[in-house]
C-alpha positions, 0 to 999 in steps of 0.5 A: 139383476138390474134391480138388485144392482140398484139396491146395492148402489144405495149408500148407507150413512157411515158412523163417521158421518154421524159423529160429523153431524152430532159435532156441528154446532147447534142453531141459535135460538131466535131472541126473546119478544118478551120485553126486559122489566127496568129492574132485570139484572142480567147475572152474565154481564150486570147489564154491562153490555146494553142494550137490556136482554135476558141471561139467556140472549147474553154473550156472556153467558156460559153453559155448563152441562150437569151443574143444576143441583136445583129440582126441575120444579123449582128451577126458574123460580128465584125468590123476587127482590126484597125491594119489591112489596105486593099492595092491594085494597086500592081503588078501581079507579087509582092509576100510577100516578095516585099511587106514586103520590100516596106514597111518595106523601107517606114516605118522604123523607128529606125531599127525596121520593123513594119509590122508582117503579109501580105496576098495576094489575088491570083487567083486560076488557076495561083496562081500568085497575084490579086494586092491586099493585105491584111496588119497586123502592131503591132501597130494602129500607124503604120497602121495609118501611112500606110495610108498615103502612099495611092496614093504613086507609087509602087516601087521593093525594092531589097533585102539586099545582093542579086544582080539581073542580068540584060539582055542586056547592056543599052536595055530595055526588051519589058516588062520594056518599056510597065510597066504602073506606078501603084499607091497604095491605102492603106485603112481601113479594113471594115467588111462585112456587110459595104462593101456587102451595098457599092456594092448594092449601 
């Protein structure tokens, strides 16, 4: 008897209850460590709420349920900006600051440089460059007019008041003589989904 009284003393959870439960709010999601690229427009605010943060740490931002008409594998991938170029063929040895100059002496025009961000592709153990870049320009125009310097041979472009020594008078080092021409190609940025179809292919 004692037994079947404790079994009748359990409490079952009742339907209000549950509903209770479904209606609380849902936790917050801890913010993104990933960091904000310079060039990341927040489509919630415009950037207008600082500091920078993704869409999805914005409180602007509204949720609603079933409106995605976009298929699951393709949702996130956004085609990249049109002021973004892909270059390859550079130098191992070619660091930001090479590249900034080379274009900035191919694209000047009226005294104003138009290329506002570059990031090198490096490998991880040397940290030394892949011969690949990623390029940013202010405008669709100039990045346009990157375009064209496809297939245009790389060249270093010194910096304005700084003199590099040379070894030897009239001799060329070992690496100057076997130094292959290498010669860019400027293209347009595609999003994921097109480049991971192209390599299939």
């Amino acid at each position: 008897e004692q037994h079947r009284d404790k079994q009748s003393k359990k409490t079952v959870a009742s339907p209000q209850n549950k509903s209770q439960k479904s209606n609380q709010p849902a936790t917050k999601k801890a913010k993104r460590n990933k960091p904000v690229p310079e060039d990341y427009v927040c489509q919630a605010c415009k950037n207008q709420i600082t500091p920078p943060h993704w869409i999805y740490d914005c409180p602007n931002k509204v949720t609603e349920r079933g409106c995605n008409q976009v298929a699951k594998k393709l949702r996130g991938l956004h085609d990249p900006a049109s002021r973004k170029v892909f270059v390859s063929g550079l130098p191992f040895d070619a660091t930001e600051g090479n590249v900034q100059r080379f274009f900035d002496a191919k694209m000047i025009e009226e005294g104003s440089s138009q290329l506002v961000h570059c990031k090198l592709l490096k490998f991880e153990d040397s940290q030394r460059c892949k011969g690949q870049a990623f390029l940013t320009f202010d405008s669709d125009e100039a990045a346009k007019r990157a375009l064209k310097l496809s297939g245009m041979v790389w060249e270093d472009v010194e910096e304005e008041g700084v003199s590099t020594k040379k070894k030897g008078k009239g001799k060329k080092n070992k690496g100057e003589e076997e130094k292959k021409e290498l010669r860019l190609k400027v293209s347009k940025v595609l999003n994921r989904f097109v480049t991971k179809q192209k390599k299939s292919h």
